[in-house]
C-alpha positions as CSV (number, residue, x, y, z in Angstrom):
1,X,-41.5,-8.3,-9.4
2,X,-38.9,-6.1,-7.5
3,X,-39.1,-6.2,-3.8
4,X,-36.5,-3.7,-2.3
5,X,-35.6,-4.9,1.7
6,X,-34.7,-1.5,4.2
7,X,-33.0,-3.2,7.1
8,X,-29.8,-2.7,9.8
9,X,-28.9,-6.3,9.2
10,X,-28.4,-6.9,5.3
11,X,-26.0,-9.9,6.3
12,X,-29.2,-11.8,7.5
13,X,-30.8,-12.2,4.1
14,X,-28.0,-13.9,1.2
15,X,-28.7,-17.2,2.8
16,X,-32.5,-17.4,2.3
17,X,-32.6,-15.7,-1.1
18,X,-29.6,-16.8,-2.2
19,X,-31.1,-20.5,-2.2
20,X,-33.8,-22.9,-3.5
21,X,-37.0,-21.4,-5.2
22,X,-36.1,-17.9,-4.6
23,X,-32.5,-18.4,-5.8
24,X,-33.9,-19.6,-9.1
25,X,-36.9,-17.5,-9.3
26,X,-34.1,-14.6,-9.1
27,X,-32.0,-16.5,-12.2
28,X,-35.3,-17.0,-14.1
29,X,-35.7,-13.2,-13.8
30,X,-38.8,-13.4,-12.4
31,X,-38.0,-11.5,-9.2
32,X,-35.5,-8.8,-8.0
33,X,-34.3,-8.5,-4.6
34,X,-32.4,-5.8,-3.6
35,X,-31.1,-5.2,0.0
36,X,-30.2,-1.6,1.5
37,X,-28.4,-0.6,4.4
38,X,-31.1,1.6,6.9
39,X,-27.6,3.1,8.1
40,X,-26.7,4.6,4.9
41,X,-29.3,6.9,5.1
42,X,-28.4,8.0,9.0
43,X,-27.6,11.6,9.1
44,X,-25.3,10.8,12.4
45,X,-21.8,10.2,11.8
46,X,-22.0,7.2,13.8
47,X,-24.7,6.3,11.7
48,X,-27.1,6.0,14.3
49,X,-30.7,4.9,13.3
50,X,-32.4,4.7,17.0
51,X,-33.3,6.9,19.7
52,X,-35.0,7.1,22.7
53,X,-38.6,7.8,23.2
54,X,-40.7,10.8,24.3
55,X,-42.3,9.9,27.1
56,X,-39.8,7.6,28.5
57,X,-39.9,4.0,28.7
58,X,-37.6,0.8,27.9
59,X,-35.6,0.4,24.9
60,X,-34.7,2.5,21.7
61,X,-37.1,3.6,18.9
62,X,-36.2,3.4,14.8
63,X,-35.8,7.2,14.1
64,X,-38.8,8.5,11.3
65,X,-36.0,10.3,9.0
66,X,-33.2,7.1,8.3
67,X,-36.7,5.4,7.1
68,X,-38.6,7.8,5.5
69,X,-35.0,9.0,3.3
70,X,-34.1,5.0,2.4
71,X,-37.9,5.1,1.1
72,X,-38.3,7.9,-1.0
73,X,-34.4,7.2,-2.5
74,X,-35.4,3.8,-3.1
75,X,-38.3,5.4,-5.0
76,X,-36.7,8.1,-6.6
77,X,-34.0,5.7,-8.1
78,X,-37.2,3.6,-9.4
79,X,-38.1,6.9,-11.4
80,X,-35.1,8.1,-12.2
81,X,-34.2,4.7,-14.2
82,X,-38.1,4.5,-15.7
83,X,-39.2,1.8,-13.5
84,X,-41.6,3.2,-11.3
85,X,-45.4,3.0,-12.7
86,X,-48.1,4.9,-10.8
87,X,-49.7,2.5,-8.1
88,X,-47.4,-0.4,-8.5
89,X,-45.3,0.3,-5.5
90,X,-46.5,-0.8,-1.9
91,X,-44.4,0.0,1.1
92,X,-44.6,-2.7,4.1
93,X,-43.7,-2.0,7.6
94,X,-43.3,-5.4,9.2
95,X,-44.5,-4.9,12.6
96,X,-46.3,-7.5,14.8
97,X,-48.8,-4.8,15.3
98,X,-50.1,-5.4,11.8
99,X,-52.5,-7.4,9.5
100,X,-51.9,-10.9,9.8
101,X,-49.9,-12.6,6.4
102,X,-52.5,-14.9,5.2
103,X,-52.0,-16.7,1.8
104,X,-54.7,-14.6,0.3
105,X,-52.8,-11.5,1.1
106,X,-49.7,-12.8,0.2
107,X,-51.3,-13.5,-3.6
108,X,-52.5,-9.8,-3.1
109,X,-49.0,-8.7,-2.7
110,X,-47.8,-10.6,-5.2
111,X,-50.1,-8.8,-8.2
112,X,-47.7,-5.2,-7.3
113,X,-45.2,-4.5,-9.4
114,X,-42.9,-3.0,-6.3
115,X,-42.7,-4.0,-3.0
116,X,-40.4,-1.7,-0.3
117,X,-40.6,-3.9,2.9
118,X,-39.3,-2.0,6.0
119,X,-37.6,-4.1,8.8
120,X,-38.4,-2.6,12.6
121,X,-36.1,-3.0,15.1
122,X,-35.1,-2.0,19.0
123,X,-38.5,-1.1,21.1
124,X,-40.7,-0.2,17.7
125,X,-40.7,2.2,15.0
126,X,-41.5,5.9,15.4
127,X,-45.2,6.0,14.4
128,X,-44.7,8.4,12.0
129,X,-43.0,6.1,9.4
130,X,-46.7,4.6,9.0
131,X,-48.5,7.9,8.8
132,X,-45.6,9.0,6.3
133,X,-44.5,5.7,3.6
134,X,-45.9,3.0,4.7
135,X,-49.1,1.9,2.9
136,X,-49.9,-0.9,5.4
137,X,-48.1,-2.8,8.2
138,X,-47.9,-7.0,8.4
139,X,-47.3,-9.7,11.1
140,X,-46.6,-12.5,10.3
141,X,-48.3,-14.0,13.5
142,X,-49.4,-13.2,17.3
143,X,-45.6,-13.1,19.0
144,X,-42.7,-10.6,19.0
145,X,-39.3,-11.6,17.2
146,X,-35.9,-9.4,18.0
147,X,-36.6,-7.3,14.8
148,X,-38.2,-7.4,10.8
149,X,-35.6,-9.3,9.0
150,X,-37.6,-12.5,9.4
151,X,-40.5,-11.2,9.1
152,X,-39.6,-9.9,5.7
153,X,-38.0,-13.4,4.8
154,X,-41.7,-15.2,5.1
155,X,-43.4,-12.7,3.2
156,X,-40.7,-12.3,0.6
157,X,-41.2,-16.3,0.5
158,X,-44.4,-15.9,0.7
159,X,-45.5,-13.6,-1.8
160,X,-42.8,-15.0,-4.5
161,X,-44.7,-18.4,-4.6
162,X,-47.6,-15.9,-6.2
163,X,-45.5,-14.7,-8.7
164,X,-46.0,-16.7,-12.4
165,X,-43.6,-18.7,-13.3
166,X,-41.8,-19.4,-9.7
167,X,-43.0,-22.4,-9.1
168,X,-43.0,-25.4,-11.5
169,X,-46.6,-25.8,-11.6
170,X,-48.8,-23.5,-12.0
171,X,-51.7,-25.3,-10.2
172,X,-49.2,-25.9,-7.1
173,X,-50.8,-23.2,-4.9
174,X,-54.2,-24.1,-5.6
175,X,-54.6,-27.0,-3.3
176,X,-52.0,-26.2,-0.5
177,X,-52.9,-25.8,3.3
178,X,-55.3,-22.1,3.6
179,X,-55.6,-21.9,-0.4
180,X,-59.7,-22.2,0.2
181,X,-59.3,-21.9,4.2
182,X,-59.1,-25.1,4.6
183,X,-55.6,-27.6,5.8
184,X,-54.4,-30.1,3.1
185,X,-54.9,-33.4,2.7
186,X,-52.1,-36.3,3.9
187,X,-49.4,-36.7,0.9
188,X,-47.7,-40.1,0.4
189,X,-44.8,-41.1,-1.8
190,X,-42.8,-44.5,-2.1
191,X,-42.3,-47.0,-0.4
192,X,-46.3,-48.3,-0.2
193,X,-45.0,-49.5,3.0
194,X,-42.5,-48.2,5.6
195,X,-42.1,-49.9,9.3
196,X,-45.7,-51.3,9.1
197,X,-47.3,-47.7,8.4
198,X,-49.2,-48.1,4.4
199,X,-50.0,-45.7,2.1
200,X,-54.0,-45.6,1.8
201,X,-55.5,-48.2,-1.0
202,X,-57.2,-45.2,-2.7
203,X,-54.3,-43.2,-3.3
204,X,-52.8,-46.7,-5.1
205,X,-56.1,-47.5,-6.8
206,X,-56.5,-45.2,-10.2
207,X,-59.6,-44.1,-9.5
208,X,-59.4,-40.3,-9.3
209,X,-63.1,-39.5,-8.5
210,X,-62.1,-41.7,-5.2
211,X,-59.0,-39.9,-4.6
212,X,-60.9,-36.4,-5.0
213,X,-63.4,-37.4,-3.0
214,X,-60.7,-39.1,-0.2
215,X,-58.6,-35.8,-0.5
216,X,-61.6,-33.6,0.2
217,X,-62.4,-35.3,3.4
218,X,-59.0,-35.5,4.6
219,X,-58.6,-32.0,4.2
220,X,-62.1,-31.1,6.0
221,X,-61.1,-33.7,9.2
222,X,-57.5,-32.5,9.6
223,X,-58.6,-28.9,9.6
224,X,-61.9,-29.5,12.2
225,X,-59.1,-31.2,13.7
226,X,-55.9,-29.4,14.3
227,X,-57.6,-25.5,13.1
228,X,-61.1,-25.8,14.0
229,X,-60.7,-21.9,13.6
230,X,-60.9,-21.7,10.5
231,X,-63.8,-24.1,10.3
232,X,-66.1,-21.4,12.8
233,X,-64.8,-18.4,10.4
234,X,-62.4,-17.6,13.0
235,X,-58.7,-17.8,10.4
């Protein structure tokens, strides 16, 4: 998978992506990250990107033209070099006005080819960068953050887990937290005991019908517990 990154701060991603999973999913070959400059594509020669809005009001606005010309360069490049395939590509404003990332929609994401992910900043984005590239806008919860880049981060992370091959097993996404809308179960390791707190006899016993049958309910208390949300069809 390629996922291309359109931001004003390409110094805010080497350190995530330049580490742990992603880092070796990158080696592996498994995914390409490429980061572009939104101020390369400014027409201003102070390479402006914002302006403010019609209508007044607080703040600065991401200008439709920067965004729309690092878009369509991104995806002309794609075609130029043989790359590009017909439906593969997705473009993804980040914007806390969109869908909320949800593991299911991160696997969705994951099953494209190309991903263009499109960081906001300032006050918003000029509304017609959705009406023009961008196939869908994602939040990646119910708060504002100072701009996209993090945003981008979690679904970059998010998606790549998705991706075959990233992670060492290929059953390890199948019974994490929200994989059937449901919280995991407790997980243990050595020691059996630490400062009086002991890892549950079933989990020590063999038996894996019992430790099925434990894990299940685990997994159905914690959630009624701590997301009863998703227990009333609410997640």
């Amino acid at each position: 998978m390629r996922i291309d990154v359109v931001t004003i701060f390409p110094e805010m991603f080497p350190g995530v992506l330049g580490a742990s999973i992603l880092k070796r999913a990158q080696a592996a070959g498994r995914l390409q990250v490429r980061i572009h400059d939104l101020r390369d594509h400014s027409h201003d020669k102070h390479r402006k990107v914002d302006d403010r809005p019609y209508g007044g009001g607080p703040g600065m606005v991401m200008r439709v033209e920067p965004i729309t010309g690092a878009v369509e360069t991104i995806k002309r490049s794609c075609a130029e070099h043989g790359t590009a395939q017909p439906g593969a590509c997705q473009t993804i404003l980040m914007s806390p006005q969109g869908e909320r990332l949800s593991g299911a929609a991160a696997q969705e994401l994951a099953s494209a080819k190309h991903l263009i992910v499109i960081c906001g900043h300032y006050e918003g984005v000029d509304e017609r960068v959705k009406l023009s590239v961008a196939d869908r806008c994602v939040s990646i919860g119910d708060y504002v953050l100072t701009g996209g880049e993090l945003p981008a981060m979690v679904l970059i992370d998010a998606v790549a887990r998705f991706i075959p091959g990233v992670l060492g097993h290929d059953q390890a996404t199948e019974e994490e937290s929200f994989a059937d809308g449901r919280l995991e179960y407790p997980q243990y390791t050595r020691p059996p005991v630490f400062r009086g707190l002991v890892v549950p006899e079933v989990l020590l016993s063999g038996d894996h019908d019992r430790i099925a049958a434990w894990r299940r309910q685990q997994s159905a208390a914690r959630t009624a517990a701590y997301r009863p949300d998703l227990v009333n069809g609410g997640g």
